[in-house]
N, CA, C and O atoms as CSV, one atom per row, in Angstrom:
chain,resi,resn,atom,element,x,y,z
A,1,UNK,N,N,-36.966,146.431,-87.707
A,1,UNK,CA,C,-36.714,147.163,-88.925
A,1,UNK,C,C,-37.100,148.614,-88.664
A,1,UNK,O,O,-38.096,148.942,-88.019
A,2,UNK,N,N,-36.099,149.582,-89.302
A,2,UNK,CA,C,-36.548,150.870,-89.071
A,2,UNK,C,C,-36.889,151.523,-90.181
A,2,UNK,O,O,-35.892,151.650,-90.892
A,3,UNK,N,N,-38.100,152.122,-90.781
A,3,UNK,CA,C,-38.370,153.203,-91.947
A,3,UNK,C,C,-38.511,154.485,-91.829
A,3,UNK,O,O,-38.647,155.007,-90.722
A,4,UNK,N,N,-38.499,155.131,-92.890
A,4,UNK,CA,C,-38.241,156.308,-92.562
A,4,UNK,C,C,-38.687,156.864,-94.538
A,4,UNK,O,O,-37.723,157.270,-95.187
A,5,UNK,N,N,-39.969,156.822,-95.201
A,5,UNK,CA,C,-40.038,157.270,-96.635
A,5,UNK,C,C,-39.726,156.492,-97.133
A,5,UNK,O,O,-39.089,156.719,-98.162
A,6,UNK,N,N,-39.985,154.997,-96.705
A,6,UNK,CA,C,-39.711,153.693,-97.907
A,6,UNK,C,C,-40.267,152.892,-98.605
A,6,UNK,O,O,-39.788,151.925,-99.198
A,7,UNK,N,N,-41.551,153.351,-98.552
A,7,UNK,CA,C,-42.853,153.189,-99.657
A,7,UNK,C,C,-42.497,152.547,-100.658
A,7,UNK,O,O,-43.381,151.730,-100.917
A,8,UNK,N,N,-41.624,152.480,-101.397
A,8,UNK,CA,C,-41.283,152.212,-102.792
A,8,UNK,C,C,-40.474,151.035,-102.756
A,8,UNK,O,O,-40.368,150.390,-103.799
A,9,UNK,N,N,-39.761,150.571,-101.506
A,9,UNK,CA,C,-39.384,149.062,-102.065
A,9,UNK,C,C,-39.699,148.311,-100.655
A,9,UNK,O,O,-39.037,147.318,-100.357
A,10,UNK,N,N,-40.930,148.899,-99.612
A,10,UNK,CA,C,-40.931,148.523,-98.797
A,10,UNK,C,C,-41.719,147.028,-98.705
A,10,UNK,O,O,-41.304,146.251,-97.845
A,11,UNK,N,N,-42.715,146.654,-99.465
A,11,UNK,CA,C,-44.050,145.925,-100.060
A,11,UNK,C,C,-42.326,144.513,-100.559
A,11,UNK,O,O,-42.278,143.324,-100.243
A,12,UNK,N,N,-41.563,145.079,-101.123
A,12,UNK,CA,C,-40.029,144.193,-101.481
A,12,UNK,C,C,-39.534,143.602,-100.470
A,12,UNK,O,O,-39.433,142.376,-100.415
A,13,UNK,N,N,-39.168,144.389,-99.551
A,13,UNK,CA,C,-38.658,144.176,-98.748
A,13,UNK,C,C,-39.424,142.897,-97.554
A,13,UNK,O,O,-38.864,141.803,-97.481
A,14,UNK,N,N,-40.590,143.144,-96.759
A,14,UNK,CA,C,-41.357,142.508,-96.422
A,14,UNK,C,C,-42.087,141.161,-96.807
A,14,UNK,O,O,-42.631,140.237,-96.203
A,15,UNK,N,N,-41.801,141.552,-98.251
A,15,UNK,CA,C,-42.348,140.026,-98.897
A,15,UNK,C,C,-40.846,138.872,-99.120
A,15,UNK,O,O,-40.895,137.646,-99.219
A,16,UNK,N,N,-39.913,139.535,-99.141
A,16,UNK,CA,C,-38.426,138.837,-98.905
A,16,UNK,C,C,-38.458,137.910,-97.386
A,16,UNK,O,O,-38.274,136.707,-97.196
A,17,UNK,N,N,-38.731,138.880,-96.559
A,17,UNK,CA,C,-39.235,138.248,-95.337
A,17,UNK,C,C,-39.365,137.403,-94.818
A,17,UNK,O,O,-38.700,136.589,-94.177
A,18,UNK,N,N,-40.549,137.622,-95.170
A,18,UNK,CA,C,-42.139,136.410,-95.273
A,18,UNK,C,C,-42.083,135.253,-95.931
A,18,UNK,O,O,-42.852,134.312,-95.736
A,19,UNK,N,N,-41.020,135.283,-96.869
A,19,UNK,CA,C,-40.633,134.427,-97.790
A,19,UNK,C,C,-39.628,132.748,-97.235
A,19,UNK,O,O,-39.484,131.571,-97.568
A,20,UNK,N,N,-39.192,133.708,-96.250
A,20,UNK,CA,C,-38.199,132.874,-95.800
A,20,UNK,C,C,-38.853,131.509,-95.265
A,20,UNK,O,O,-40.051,131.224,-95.241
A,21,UNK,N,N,-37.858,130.810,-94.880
A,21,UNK,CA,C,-38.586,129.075,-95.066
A,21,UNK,C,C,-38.897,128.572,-93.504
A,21,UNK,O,O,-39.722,127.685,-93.289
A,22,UNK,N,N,-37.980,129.380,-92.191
A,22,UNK,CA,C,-38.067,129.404,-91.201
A,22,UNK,C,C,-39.480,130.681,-90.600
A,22,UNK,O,O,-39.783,131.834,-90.910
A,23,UNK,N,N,-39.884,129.888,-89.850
A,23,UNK,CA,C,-41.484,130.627,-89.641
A,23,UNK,C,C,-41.209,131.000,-88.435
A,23,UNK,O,O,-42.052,131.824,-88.080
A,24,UNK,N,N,-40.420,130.793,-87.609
A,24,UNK,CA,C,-40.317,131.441,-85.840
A,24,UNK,C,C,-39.549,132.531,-85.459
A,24,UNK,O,O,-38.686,132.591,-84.583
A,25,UNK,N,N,-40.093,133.668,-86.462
A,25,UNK,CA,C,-40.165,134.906,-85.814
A,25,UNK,C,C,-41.017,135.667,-86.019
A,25,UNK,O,O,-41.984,135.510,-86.764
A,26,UNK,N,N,-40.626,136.988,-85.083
A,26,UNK,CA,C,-41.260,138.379,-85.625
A,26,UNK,C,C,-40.683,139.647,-85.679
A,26,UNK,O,O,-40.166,140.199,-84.707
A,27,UNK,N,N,-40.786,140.245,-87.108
A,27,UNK,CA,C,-40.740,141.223,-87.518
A,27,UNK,C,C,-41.096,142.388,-87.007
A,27,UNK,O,O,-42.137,142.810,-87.512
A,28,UNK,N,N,-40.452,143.334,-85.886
A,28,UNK,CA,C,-40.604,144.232,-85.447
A,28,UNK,C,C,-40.414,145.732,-86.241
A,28,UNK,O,O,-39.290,146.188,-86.449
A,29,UNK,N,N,-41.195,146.175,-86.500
A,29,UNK,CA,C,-41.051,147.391,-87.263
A,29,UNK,C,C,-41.464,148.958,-86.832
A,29,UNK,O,O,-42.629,149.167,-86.494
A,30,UNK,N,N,-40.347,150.220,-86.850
A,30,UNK,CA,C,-41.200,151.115,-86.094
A,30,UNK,C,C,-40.593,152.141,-87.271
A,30,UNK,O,O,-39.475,152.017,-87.772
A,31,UNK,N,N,-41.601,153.217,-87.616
A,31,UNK,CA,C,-41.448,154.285,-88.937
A,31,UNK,C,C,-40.715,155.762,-87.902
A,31,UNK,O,O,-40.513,155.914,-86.697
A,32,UNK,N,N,-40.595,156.232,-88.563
A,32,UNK,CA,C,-39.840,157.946,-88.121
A,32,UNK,C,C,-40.358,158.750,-88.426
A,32,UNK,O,O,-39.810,159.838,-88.250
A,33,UNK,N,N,-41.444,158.730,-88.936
A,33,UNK,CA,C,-42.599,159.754,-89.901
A,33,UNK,C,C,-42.237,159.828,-91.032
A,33,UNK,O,O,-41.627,160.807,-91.460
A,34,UNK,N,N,-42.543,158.801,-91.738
A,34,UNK,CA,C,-42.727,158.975,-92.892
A,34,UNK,C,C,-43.749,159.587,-93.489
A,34,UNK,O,O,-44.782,159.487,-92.827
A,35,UNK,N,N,-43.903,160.401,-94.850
A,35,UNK,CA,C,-44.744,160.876,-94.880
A,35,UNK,C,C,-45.467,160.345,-96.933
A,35,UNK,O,O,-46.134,160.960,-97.765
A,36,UNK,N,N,-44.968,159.266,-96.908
A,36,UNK,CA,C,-45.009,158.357,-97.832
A,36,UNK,C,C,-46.025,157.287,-98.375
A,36,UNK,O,O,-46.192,156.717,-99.453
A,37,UNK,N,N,-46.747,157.267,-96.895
A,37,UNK,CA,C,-47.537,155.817,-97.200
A,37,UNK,C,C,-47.115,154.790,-96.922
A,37,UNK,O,O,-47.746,153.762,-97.169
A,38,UNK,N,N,-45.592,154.785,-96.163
A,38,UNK,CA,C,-45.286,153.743,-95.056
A,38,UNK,C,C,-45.866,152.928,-94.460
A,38,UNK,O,O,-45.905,151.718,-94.681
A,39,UNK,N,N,-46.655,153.862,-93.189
A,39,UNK,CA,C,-47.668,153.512,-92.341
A,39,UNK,C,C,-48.413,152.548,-92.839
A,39,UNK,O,O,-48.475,151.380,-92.458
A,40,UNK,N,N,-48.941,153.030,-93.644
A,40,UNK,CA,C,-50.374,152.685,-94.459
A,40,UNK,C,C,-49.840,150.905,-95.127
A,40,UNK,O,O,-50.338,149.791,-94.962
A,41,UNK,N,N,-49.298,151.122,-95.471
A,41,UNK,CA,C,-48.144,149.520,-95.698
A,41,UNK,C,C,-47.643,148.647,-94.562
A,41,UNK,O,O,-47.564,147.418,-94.561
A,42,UNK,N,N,-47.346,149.423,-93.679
A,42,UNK,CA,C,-47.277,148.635,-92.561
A,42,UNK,C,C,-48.237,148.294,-91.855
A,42,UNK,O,O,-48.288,147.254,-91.198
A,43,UNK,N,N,-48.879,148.933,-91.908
A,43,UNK,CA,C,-50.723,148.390,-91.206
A,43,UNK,C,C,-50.939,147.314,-91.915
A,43,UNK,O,O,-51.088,146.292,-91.246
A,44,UNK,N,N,-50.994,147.228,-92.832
A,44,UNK,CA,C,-51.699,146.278,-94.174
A,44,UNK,C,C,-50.855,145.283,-93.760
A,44,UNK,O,O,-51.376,144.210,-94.065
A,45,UNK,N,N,-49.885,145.131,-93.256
A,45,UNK,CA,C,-49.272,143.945,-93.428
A,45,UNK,C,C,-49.387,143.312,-92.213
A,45,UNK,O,O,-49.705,142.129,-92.099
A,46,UNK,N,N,-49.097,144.180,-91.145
A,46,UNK,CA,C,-48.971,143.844,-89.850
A,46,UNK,C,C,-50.556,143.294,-89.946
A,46,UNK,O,O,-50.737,142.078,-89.887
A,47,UNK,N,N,-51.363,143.932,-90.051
A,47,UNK,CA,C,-53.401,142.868,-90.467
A,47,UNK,C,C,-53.462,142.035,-91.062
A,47,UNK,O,O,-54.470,141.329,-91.017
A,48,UNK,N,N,-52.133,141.667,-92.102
A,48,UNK,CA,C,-52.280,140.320,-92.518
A,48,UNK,C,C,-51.295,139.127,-92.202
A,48,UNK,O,O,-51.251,137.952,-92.565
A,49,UNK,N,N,-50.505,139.937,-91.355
A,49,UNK,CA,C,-49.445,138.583,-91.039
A,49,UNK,C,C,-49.038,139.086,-89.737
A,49,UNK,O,O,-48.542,140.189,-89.506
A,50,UNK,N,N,-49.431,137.710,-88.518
A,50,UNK,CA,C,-49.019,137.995,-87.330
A,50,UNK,C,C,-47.365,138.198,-87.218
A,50,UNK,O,O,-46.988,138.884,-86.268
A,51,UNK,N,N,-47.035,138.021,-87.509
A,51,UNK,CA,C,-45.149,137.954,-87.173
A,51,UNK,C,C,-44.939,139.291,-87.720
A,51,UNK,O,O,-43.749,139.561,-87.883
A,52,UNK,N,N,-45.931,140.377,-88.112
A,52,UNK,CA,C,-45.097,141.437,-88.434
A,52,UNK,C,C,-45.729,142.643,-87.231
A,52,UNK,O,O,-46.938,142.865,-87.292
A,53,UNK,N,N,-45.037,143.267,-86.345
A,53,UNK,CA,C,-45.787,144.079,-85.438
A,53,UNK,C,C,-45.245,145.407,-85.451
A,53,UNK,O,O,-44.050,145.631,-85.258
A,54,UNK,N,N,-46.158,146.346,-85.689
A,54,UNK,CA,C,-45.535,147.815,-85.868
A,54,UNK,C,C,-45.332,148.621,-84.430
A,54,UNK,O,O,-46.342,148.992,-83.832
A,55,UNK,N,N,-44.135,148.861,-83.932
A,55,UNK,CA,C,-44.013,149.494,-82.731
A,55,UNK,C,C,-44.611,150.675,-82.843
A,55,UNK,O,O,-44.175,151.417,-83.723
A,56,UNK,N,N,-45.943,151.235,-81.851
A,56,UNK,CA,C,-46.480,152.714,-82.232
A,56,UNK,C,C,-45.826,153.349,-81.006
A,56,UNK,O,O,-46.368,153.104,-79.928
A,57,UNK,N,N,-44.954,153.975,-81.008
A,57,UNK,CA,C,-44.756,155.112,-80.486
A,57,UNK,C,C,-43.767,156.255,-81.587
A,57,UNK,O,O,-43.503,155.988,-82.759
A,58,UNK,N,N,-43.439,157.238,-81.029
A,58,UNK,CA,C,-43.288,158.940,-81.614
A,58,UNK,C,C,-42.099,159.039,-82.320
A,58,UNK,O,O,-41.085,158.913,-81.634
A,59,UNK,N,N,-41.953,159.228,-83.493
A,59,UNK,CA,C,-40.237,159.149,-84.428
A,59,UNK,C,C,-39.857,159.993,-83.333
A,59,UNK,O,O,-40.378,160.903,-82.689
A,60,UNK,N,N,-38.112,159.003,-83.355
A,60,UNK,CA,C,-37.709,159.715,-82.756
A,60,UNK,C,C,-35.999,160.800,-83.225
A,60,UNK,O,O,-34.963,161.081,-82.623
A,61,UNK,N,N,-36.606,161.102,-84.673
A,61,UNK,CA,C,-35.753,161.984,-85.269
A,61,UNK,C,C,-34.221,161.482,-85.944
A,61,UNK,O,O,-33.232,162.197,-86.105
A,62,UNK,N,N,-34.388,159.861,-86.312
A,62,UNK,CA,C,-32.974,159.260,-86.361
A,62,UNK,C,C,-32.822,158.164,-85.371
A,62,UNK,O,O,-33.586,158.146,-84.406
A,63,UNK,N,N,-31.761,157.095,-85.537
A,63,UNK,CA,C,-31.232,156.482,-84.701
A,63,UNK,C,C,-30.801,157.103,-83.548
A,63,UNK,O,O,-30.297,158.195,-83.811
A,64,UNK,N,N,-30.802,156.828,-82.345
A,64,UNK,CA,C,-29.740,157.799,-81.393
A,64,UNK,C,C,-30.444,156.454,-80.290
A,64,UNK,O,O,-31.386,155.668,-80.397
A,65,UNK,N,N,-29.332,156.753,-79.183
A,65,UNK,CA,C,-29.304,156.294,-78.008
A,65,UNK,C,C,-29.515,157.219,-76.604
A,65,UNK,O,O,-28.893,158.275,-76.492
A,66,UNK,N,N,-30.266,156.838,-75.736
A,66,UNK,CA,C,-30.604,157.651,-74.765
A,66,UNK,C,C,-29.731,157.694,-73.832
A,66,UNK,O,O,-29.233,156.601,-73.563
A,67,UNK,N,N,-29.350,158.621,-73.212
A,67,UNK,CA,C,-28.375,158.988,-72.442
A,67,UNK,C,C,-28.803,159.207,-70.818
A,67,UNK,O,O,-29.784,159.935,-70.971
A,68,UNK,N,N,-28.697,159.064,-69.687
A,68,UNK,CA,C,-28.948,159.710,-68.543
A,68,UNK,C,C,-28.017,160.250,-67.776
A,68,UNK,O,O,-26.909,159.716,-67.715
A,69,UNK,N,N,-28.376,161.673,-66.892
A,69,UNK,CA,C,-27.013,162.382,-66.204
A,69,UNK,C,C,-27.649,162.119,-64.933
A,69,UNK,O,O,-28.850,161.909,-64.763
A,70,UNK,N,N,-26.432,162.158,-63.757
A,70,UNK,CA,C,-26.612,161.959,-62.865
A,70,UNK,C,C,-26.228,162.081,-62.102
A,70,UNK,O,O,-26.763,161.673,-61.070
């Protein structure tokens, strides 16, 4: 899952989730800088439920795909 300032139906979203009746996965989640209280929601959750894991590395400004020249 990708966020990006979704504070407000994100706690929705996650508990939809979690909800589901099949238990064998995990929820990979990485933010773009939000500056919302995202984070702060995703911590909380990812500390309370293993299947949710927040990827920490650096927004990277949008979706995009990496390119190499050569």
């Amino acid at each position: 899952m990708a966020t990006y300032n979704g504070a407000r139906h994100l706690r929705e979203q996650i508990d939809s989730i979690l909800a589901q009746t099949d238990r064998d996965w995990t929820l990979f989640v990485h933010d773009d800088g939000s500056a919302d209280g995202t984070m702060a929601i995703l911590r909380e959750y990812a500390a309370a439920h293993s299947q949710v894991v927040v990827l920490d590395y650096p927004p990277a400004g949008g979706a995009r795909t990496r390119t190499t020249c050569g």
